[in-house]
N, C-alpha and C positions, 0 to 999 in steps of 0.2 A: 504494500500500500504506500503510496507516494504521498507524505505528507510536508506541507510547507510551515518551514518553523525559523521564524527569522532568530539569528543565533548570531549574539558575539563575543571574543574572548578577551578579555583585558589580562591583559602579559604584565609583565616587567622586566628590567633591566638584572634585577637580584631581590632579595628576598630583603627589607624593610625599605624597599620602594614608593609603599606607601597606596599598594592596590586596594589590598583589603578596604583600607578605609573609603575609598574611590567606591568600591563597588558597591559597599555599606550603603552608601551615600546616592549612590546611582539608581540603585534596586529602592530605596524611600522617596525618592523624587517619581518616579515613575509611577508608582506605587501613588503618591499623590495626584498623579494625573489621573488618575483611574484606568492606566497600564495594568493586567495580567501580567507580572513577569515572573517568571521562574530560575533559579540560582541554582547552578552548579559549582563545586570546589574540585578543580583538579588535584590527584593524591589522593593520599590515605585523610587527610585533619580533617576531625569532629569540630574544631572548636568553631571555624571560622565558616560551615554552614548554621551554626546556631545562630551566629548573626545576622545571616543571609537571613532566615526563617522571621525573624523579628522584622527586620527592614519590609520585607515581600509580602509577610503573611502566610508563607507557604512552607514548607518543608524542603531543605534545604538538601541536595545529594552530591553525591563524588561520583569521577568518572577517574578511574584506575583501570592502567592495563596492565599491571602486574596483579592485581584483587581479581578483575574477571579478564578474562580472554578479549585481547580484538574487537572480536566477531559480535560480542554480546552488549559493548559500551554504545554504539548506536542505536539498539533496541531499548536498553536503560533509559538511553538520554528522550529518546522520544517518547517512551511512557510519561515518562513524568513533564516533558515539554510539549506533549502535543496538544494539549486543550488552553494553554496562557500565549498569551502574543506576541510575546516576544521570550528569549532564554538568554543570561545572563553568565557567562562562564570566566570563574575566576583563577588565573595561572597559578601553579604555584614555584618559588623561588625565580630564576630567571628563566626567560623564556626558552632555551634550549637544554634546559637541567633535568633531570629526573633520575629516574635508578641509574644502573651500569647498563650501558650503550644506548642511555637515553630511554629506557622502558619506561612511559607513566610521565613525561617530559610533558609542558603546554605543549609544544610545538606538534609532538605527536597527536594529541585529541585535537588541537588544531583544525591538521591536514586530516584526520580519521573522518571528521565530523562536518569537513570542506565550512571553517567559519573564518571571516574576518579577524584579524589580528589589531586589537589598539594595545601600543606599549608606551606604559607607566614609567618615567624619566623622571627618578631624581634630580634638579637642575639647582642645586643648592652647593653654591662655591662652582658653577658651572656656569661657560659660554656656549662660543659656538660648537665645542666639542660634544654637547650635546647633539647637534645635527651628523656629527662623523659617527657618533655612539648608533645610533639609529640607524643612519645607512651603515654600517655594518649591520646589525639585527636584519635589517631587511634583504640583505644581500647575501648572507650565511647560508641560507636554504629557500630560492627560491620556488620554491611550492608550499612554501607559509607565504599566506598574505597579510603581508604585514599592510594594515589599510587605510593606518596614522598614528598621531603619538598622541597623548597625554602629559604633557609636563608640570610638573607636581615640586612646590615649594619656591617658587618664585618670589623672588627678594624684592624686588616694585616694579612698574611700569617700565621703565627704561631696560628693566632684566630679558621681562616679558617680548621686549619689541625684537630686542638681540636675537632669542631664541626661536624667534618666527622667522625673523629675517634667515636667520642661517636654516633653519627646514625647508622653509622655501625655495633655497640654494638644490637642495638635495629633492625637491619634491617629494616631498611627505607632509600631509595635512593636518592639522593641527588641532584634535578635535577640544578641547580641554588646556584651562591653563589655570593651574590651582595654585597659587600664596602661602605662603608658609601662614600656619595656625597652631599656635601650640592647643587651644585646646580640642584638636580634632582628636584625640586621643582617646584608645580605649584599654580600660586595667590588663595587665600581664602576672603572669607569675609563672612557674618553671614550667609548664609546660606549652606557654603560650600565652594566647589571651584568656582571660577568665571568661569558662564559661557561660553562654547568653543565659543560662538555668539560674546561675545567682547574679546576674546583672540585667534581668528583663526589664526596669526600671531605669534604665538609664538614659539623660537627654539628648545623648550625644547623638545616638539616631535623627532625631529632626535637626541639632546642629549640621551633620550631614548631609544630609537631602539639600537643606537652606542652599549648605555652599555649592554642593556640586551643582545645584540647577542654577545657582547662579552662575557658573565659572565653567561651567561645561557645553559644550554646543550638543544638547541634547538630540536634535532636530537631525543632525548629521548623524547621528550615532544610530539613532532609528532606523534612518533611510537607508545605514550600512547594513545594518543588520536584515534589515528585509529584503537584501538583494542574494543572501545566502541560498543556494540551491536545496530543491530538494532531495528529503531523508527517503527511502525507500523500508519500510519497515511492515514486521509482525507485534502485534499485540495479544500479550499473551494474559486471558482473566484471569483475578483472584477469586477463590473461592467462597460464594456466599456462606451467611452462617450458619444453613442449612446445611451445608455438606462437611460442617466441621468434624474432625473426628476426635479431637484431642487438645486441652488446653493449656499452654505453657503462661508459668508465670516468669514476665518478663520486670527486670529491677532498673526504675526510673524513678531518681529525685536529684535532688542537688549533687550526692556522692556518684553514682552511676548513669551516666547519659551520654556515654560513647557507642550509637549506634547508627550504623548504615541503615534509613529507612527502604531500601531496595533490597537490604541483606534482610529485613523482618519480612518483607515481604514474598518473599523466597517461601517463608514456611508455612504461612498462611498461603499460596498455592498448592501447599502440599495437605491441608486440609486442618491446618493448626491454629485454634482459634490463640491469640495475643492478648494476654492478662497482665495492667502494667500493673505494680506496686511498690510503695517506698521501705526499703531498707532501714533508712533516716527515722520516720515518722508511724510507719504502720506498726501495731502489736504482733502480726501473724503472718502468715506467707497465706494469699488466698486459694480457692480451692482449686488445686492444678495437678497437671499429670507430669510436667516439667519443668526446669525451673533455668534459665539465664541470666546470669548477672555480666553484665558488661563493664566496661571500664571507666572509669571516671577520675575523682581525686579523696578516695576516700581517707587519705591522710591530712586531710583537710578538718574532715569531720572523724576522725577516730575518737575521739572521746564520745561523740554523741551516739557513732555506731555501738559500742562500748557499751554502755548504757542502756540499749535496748534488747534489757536481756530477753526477754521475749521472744523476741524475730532471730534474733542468735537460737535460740536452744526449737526455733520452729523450724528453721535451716537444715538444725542438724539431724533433728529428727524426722526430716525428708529424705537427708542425706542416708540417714540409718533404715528404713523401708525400703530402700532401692530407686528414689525416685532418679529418672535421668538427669544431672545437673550438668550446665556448659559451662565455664568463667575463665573472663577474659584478663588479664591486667591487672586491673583496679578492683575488677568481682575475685577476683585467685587472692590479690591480696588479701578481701575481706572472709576470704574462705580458711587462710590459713591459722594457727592457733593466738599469733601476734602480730599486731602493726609497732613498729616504733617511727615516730614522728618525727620529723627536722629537729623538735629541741629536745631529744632522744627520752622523749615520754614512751612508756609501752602501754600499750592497750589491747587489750581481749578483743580477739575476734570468734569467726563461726566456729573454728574446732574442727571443721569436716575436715581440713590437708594439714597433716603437719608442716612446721618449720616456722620462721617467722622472717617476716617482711621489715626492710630496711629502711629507709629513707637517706640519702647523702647527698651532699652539697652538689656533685656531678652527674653530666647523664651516664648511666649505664650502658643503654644501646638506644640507637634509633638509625633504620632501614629497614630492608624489603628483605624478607627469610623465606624459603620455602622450610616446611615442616612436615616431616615423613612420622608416620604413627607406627611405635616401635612394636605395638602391642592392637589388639582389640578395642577397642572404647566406644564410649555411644557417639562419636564420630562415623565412625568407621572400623574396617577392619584394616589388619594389621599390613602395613606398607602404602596403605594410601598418601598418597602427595598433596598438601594444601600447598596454597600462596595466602600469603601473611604481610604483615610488619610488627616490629617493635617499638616502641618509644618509652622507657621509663627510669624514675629516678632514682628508682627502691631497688635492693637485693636480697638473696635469700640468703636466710642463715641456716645452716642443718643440713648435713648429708642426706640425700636418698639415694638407694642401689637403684632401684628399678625404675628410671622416669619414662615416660611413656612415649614421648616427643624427642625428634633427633632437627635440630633448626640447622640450616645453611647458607652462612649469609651471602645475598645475592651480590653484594660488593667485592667480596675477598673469597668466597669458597670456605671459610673457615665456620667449621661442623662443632653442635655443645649439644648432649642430651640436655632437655629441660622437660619442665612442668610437671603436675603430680594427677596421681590415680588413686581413688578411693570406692572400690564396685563402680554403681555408674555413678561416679562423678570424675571430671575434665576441666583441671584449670591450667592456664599458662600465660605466657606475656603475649600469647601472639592474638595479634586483632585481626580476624579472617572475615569476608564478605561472602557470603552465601549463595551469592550469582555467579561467583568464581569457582565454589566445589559445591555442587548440587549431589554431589554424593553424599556428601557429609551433612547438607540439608535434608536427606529423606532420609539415612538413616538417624539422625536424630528424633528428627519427626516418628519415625515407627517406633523406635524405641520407649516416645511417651506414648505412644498408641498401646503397645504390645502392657506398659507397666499398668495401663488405664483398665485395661482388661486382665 
């Protein structure tokens, strides 16, 4: 089915460019017109669709082609873009960066996706070397259409005129020209920005929108966007809730809310009705056949998880029946016996996996791993290959013999058993998309089926 989905990607030069905040700020003004627009984040990051979601109103997704295959990220992108009016796509780090040999690069969803290219130019302590910056990006790989720039932090008017004059030189259009503003800022802490979950309140979204409709040539960026060719695609339904067979409870609040909504959706086609609940705040685990926790920052709140001895000792005694559990990260932390915090507090967690979780001042890993299953799990069976990544700051303390997970990092080759096994429960550091291993989506899926019966 040939559908028309005007699409454009806002690039950068390198990673605090200053796109994010651009796109923040793009997707609220349109959004003010009474534009449909839809946001995607190229990569693996949670954090920086949660703000897409707040700006748009909509749910905010990732296109990763190391998470799912190729073949499957145009079908993705049009499910969720093909009913808003335009689609919004935000690079991540510079525009020709991504894994090893460039897997998961803007450049690649780019060209995959045949969309225009606007790139984000820091021009701060910069002349006309900004216009040679640019035609190199645009000249690097001519089958990215690069289709104008954005130049972002502009010292005044006379900066402004420099920086036109010389893209002009080089013809390249100039869609945007944003002013230095300290307060266009939005909170950070290690793993990024703070997640939109504990800053939904924040004004900085309409300071956004303000600027960019003011400072942006809207009007062109539209009209690029809508000359984008058409998508050729299948649409594949989710499952009414008649046909559900099986109810997983899913863990979302403040601590837990690293989730692919393309990856839940994966399992509700497989007939699995989606039960969310809070870790943080609820007494119980609701009534479910399964249970996932994803990742989050629950070192943030460890004392308050702590605390709710409750949901701790309803965990475990899911854990202890056999229920199927998955956890990712932030949920493996909360699963294991202890968290110790940045000012080296410890705190009681679920008890289901031994050992206990670290927190340090460095990161410990972040890239793309494939992860082979050493053993059996409610994954899969033993030798199945996910695609993954890592990102985290905590480590584990405590020997295990038998870890269930063999990770290979896509950067170096360099192989580490990780993560732990308890019957059916699966926790590790690795954050996997479910549109990428449909095997490991259905047999999870049967596995709360098979325990529900």
């Amino acid at each position: 089915m040939a559908q028309a989905i005007p699409r454009i990607v806002i690039a950068a030069t390198q990673s605090g460019a200053g796109k994010t905040t651009i796109v923040t700020g793009l997707l609220t003004a349109l959004r003010q017109r009474g534009i449909v627009v839809q946001s995607f984040k190229v990569g693996p990051d949670y954090i920086d669709p949660g703000y897409h979601a707040l700006a748009s109103g909509r749910a905010g997704h990732n296109l990763d082609t190391w998470l799912v295959p190729k073949e499957k990220v145009e079908e993705l992108f049009a499910y969720d873009a093909g009913d808003a009016d335009i689609a919004i796509i935000e690079g991540v780090m510079g525009l020709f960066d991504g894994g090893k040999g460039g897997v998961s690069s803007t450049a690649e969803i780019a060209k995959l996706l045949r969309a225009p290219v606007v790139l984000v130019l820091d021009v701060k302590s910069m002349g006309e070397s900004a216009a040679a910056i640019a035609q190199g990006f645009r000249d690097y790989d001519p089958e990215v259409n690069l289709a104008g720039v954005i130049v972002n932090r502009l010292g005044s008017e006379t900066h402004e005129k420099m920086i036109r004059g010389a893209m002009k030189k080089v013809g390249i259009p100039v869609l945007g020209a944003m002013r230095r503003n300290d307060s266009l800022h939005m909170p950070e802490r290690h793993l990024g920005l703070v997640p939109a979950a504990e800053n939904a309140k924040s004004d900085a979204l309409e300071l956004m929108g303000a600027e960019v409709a003011r400072q942006l040539d809207l009007e062109s960026i539209l009209r690029l966007a809508c000359m984008a060719d058409d998508l050729e695609t299948e649409k594949e339904p989710v499952k009414s809730s008649s046909e559900m067979t099986c109810r997983i409870a899913v863990a979302h609040d403040e601590a837990f809310s690293f989730y692919y909504p393309a990856s839940l959706r994966e399992l509700q086609r497989r007939g699995a009705e989606l039960v969310p609940f809070r870790p943080l705040h609820d007494a119980h685990l609701p009534k479910a056949d399964g249970l996932i926790l994803g990742g989050g920052f629950p070192e943030m709140f460890a004392e308050k998880l702590a605390t709710n001895y409750t949901m701790r000792a309803s965990i475990r005694e899911a854990a202890t029946s056999g229920m199927p559990i998955y956890a990712e990260c932030g949920g493996y932390m909360y699963l294991k016996e202890e968290l110790i915090d940045f000012s080296g507090t410890c705190h009681a967690m679920a008890g289901v996996l031994p050992g206990t979780a670290r927190m340090t001042k460095n990161l410990q890993m972040v890239g793309y791993v494939e992860a082979e299953l050493l053993t059996e799990t409610v994954l899969g069976e033993k030798g199945l290959k996910l695609h993954g990544h890592e990102f985290h700051f905590s480590e584990e303390t405590g020997e295990e013999k038998d870890r269930p997970l063999r990770f290979t990092k896509l950067r170096n080759g360099q192989s580490y058993a990780a993560g732990s096994r308890a019957g059916n429960v699966l926790g590790s550091y690795l954050h996997l998309h479910f549109a990428g291993c449909p095997e490991a989506a259905d047999h999870f899926v049967e596995a709360c089926r098979k325990w529900a019966h």
